[in-house]
C-alpha positions in Angstrom: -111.3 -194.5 34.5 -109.3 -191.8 36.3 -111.1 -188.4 36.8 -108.5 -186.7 34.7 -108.9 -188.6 31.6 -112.9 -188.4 31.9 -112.2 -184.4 32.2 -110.0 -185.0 29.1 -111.8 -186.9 27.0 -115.3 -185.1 28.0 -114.0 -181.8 27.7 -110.6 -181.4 26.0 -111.5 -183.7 23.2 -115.5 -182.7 22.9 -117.1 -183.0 19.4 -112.9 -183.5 18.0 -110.6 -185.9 16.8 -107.0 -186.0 19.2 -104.2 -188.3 18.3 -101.8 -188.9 21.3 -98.2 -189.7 20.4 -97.5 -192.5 23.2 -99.8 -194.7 25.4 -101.5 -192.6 28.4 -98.9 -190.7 30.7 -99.4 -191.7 34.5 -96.7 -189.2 35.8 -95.1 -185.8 34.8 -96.6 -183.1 32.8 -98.8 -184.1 29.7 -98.5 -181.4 27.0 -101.7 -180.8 24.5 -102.0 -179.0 21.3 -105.2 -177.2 20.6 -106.0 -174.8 17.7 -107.9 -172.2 20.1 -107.0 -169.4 23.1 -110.0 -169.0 24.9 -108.7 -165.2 26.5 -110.6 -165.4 29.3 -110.7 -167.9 32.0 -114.2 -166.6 33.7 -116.6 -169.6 33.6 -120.0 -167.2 32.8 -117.6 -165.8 29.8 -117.6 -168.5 27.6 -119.8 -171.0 25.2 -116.1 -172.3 23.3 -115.0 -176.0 23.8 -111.7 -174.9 24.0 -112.6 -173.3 27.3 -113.8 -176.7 28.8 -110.5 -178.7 27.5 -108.6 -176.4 30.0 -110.8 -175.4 32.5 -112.7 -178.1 33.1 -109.2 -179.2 35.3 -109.5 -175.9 37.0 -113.2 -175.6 38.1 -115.6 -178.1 39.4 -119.4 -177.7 39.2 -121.9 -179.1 41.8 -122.7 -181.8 39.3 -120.5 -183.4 37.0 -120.3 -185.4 34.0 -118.1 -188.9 33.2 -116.9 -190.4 30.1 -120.2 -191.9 29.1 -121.7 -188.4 29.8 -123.7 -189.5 32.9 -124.8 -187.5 35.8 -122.6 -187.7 39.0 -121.8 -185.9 41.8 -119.2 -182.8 41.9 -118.7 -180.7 44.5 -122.9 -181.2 45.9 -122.8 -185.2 47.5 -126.3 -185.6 46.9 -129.4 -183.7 45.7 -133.1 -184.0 45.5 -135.7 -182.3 43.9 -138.8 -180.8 45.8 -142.3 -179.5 45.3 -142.9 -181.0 42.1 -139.5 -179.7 40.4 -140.0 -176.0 41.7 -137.0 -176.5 44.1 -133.8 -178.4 44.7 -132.1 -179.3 47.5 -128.4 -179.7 47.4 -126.1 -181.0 49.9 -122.6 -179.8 49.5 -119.5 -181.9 50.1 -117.0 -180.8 53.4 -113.8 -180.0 53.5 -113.0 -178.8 49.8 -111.0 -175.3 49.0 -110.7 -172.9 46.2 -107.1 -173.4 45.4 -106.1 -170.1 47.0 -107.5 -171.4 50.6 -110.7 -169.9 50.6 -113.3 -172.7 52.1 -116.1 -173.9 49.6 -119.3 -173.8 50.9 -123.2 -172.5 50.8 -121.8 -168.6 50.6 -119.7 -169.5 47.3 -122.6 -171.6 45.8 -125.0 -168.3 46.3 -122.2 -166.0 44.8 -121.2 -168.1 41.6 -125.4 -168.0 40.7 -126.3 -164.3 42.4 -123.3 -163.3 39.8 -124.3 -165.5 37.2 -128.2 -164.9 37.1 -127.3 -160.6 37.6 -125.2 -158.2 35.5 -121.7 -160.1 35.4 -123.4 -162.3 34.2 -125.6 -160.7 31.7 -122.6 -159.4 30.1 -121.3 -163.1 29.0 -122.9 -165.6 26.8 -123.5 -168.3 29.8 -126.7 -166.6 31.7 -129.3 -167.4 29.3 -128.7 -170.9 30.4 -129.7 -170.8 33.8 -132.9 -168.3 34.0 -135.1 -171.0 35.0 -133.0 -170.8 38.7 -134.8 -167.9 40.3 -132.6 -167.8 43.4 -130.3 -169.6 45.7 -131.3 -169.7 49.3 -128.5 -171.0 51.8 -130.2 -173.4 54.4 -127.0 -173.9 56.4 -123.6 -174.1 55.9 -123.3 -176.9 53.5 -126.8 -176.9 52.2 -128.6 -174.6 49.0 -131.8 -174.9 48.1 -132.1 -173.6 43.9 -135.9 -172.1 44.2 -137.3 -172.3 40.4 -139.0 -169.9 38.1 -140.6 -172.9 36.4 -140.0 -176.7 36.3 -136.4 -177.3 34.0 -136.1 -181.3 33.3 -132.6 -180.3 32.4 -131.4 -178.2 34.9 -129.0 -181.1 36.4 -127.4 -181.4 33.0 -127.1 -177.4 32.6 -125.2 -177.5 36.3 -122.5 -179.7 34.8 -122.2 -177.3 32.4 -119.3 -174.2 32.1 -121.4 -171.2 33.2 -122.3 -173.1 36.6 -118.6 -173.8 37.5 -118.3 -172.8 40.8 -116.0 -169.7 42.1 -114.4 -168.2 44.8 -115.9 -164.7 46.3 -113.5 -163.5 48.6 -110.9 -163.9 45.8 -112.8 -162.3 43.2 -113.9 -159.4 45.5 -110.2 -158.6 46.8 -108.7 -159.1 43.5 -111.2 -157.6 40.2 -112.9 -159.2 37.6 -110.2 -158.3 35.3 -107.7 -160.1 37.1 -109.8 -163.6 37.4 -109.9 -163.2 33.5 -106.9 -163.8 33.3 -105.8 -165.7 36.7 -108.9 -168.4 37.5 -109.1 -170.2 41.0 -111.5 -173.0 41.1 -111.7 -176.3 43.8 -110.4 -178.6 40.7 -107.9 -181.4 40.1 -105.1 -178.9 38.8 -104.1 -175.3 39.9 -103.5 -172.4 37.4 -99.7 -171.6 37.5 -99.0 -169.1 34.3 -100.8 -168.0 31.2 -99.3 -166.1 28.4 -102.1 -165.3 25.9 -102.1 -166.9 22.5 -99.0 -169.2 23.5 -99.4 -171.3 26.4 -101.6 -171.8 30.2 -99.9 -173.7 32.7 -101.4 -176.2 35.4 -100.2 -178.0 38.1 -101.7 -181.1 40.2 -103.9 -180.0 43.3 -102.3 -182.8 46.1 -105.4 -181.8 48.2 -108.4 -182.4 45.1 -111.4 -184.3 47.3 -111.4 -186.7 44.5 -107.7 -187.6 45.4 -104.2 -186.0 44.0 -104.0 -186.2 39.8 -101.8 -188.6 38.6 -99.8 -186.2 36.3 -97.7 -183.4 37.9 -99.1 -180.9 35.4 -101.1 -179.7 32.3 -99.7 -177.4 29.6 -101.6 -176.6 26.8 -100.1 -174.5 24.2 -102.6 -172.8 21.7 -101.6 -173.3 18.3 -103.8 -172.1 15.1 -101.8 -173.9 12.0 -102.8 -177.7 11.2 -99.5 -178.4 10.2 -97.4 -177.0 13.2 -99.8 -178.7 15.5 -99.2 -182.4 14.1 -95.4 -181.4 13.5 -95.2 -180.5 16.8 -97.0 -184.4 18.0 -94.7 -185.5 15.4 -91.2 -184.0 17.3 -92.0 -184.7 20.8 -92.8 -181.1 21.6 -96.2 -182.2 22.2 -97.9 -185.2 23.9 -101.6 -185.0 22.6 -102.8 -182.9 20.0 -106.6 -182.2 19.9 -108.7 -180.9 16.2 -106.9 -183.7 14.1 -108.0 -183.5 10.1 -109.5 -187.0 9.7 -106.9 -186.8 6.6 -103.9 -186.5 8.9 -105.2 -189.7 11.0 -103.4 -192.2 8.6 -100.0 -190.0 7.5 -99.3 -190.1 12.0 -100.4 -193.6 12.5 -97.6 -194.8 10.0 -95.2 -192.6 11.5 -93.0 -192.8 14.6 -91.6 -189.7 15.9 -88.2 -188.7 14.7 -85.4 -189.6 17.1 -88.0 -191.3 19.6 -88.8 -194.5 20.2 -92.1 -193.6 20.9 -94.9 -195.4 18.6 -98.2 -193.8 17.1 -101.3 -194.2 19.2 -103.3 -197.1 18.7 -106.4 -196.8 16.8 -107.7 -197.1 20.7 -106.2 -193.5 21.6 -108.3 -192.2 18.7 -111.6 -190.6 20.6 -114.8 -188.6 19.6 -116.6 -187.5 22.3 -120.1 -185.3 23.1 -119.3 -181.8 24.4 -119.8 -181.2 27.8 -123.1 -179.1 27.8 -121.7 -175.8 28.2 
């Protein structure tokens, strides 16, 4: 399974019904419907799934999970854990950049957690998460070392999670915290192009993700509260996927086609429920 439809189905369609309108789209932009505007694009600033359907594209962490919720590597290649779980040595991949140019490497995995673990960080919901993690040390230029307040079996899991998404300092610093509310820059499979709050966030494919280019050209999601307008809009075309489907509805689409389209239903196959990414 492609990264992007682990991402999607891990996070976008986490602890929901979706209903897709046509077999899986290998090229253009896919379009999703979901009930829910996060406002704020800030990794440490959030605890909603919403957030992770979009984002998740945008950020990467230094772990990641797959489709059957497994452990694998992100942006660290390889870890290892040290004196008896009180430290844990990460080694970081090459050659990746925040989407603005800005190199990843041992100096942005120090920021994301010294902003996390201090008052930026204290002011979102995420923090509490991560206070096991004492402190990040940089060992060289592509190698941390998380020193522990005490032993965390889960800490690995945590990392996958939203509030350990890593994110660029030189960007941040030059630019506000307001602004990277509303304008995010991660190392992920899409770019942030445009977000108009409460209507729409616009993504485009990153040709140079380490993981290889996206097989779509793009991501839109459009926020949409109302049921009904959600599933009419599946139902027209004007969307591709639609994400918190009423197990009620499931039937009334499945015996539908969409008017004026040749396109069929979704198979009972396109019909997922998924654990949430730990967030």
């Amino acid at each position: 399974m492609t990264d992007l439809k682990s991402r999607l189905l891990v996070a976008a369609l986490a602890a929901t019904t979706a209903l897709t309108a046509a077999p899986a789209i290998a090229e253009g932009t896919l379009t999703v419907a979901q009930r829910q505007d996060p406002a704020n694009w800030d990794p440490v600033d959030t605890f909603l799934v919403a957030w992770g359907a979009v984002a998740s594209n945008i950020y990467d962490g230094l772990v990641r999970r797959d489709e059957n919720l497994d452990l694998q590597p992100g942006l660290a290649e390889s870890w290892e854990v040290l004196d008896e779980g009180m430290r844990i040595r990460f080694q970081l991949r090459e050659g990746v950049q925040f989407h603005n140019g800005e190199p990843f490497d041992a100096e942005a995995v120090k920021y994301t957690f010294d902003r996390l673990l201090g008052e930026v960080g204290g002011a979102g919901p995420q923090q509490s998460n991560y206070t096991t993690i004492e402190s990040v040390e940089i060992v060289d230029e592509t190698t941390v070392d998380f020193h522990m307040a005490q032993p965390d079996p889960v800490i690995l899991t945590k990392l996958s999670g939203y509030g350990a998404m890593i994110v660029p300092p030189q960007y941040i610093e030059d630019n506000g915290q307001e602004h990277f509310d509303m304008n995010p820059v991660g190392t992920g499979p899409f770019k942030f192009v445009s977000y108009e709050q409460g209507a729409r966030i616009e993504l485009q494919a990153n040709e140079d993700y380490f993981e290889g280019a996206p097989e779509l050209d793009g991501l839109v999601f459009r926020f949409i509260r109302e049921d009904a307008t959600r599933l009419a809009e599946l139902q027209s075309g004007g969307v591709d996927l639609v994400s918190d489907v009423a197990f009620s509805a499931v039937p009334t689409i499945e015996r539908r086609t969409m008017p004026g389209s040749s396109r069929s239903p979704a198979p009972p196959s396109t019909l997922w429920r998924s654990g949430p990414r730990t967030p």
